[in-house]
C-alpha angles and dihedrals in degrees: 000000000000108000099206121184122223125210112228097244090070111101127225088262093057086040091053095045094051093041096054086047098052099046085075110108119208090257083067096047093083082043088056102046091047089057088045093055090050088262128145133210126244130183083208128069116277105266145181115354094345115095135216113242095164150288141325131202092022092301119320105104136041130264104215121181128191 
């Protein structure tokens, strides 16, 4: 996990922000950006009128998008 240092000036809030954005791993990055464009992840193939715009879970399972 990123070990990042924190100057003292930082209050809890700032300490809290960079600390819940660096606990994503890169297998969460393709989660995040689905969610981002609006996306949803399936553990089934996109159907039907729903697209597929990517992954989740680095990888293993389907971004669909209306």
């Amino acid at each position: 996990m990123l070990q990042l240092s924190l100057s003292s000036d930082l209050t809890n809030e700032h300490e809290f922000s960079l600390n819940f954005f660096s606990a994503y791993s890169q297998g969460d990055a393709d989660t995040v950006a689905c969610r981002q464009n609006h996306g949803s992840c399936s553990f089934i193939a996109c159907s039907g009128s729903l697209v597929d715009i990517g992954t989740c879970r680095g990888g293993k399972l389907k971004c669909c998008k209306w």
